[in-house]
N, C-alpha and C positions, 0 to 999 in steps of 0.2 A: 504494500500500500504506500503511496506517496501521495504529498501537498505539493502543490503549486504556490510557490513562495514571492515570486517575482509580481509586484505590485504592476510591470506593465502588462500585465494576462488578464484579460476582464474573467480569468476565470481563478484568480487568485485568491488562496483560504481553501480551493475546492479539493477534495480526494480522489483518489481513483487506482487503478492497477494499470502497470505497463501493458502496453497491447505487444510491440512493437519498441526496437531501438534502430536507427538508421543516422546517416550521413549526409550530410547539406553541410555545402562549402569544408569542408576538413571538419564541420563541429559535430559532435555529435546532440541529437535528437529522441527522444521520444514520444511515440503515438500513446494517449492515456484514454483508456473508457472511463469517464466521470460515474460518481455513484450514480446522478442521476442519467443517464443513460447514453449522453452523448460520447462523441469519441473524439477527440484534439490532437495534433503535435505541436510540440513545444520545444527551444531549447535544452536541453538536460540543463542549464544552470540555472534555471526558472522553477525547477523543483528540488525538493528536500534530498536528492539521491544526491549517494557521494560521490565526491568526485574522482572516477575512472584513472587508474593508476595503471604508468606507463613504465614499463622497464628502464632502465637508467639506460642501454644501448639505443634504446627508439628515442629518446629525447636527445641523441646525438644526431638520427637520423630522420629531421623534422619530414621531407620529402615524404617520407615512405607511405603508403596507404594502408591505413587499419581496415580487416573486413571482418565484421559482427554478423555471424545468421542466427537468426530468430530460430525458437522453435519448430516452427513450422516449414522455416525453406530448411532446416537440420532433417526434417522427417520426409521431404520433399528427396534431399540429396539422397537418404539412404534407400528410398524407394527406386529411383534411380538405378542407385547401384544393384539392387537386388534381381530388379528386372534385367538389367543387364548377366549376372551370369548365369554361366551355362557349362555343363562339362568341358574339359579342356580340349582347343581343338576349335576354332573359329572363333574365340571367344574376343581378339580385341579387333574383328571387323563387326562384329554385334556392338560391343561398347561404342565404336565410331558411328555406325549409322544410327543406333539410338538419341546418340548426340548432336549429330548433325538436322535431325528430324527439327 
């Protein structure tokens, strides 16, 4: 459960559960379902979450691109992959044309 802390969110004081975490301009973001039913994204610093700790290497390597998957594209990838195999023996022109689809 988090608050929306940041006074400039007309939805500030509100609660809700992360739906979603994602990336706009290098920040990160979170999509929140408000108790009363709606659904919002917000900067992560607009809510009580803390703040995302970065390896002391990645903060040498500002360039680099952080990738977050949500639960659901995690359950998506391993669907994926499971469709993909198959006894050994044609297995990575199956993973290709899966992919390629």
């Amino acid at each position: 459960m988090l608050t929306i802390v940041s006074e400039d969110s007309p939805h500030c004081g509100q609660c809700g559960r992360v739906a979603r975490i994602f990336w706009r301009e290098r920040a990160a973001w979170v999509l929140v379902r408000l108790r009363c039913g709606l659904i919002v994204s917000l900067p992560w610093g607009w809510t009580n979450l803390p703040e995302p700790r970065r390896p002391e290497e990645e903060e040498v390597f500002e360039d680099r691109l952080v990738t977050l998957l949500s639960p659901l594209a995690l359950q998506d990838l391993i669907r994926c992959i499971r469709q993909c195999r198959q006894p050994a023996g044609g297995r990575d022109e199956n993973v290709i044309k899966h992919l390629q689809q």
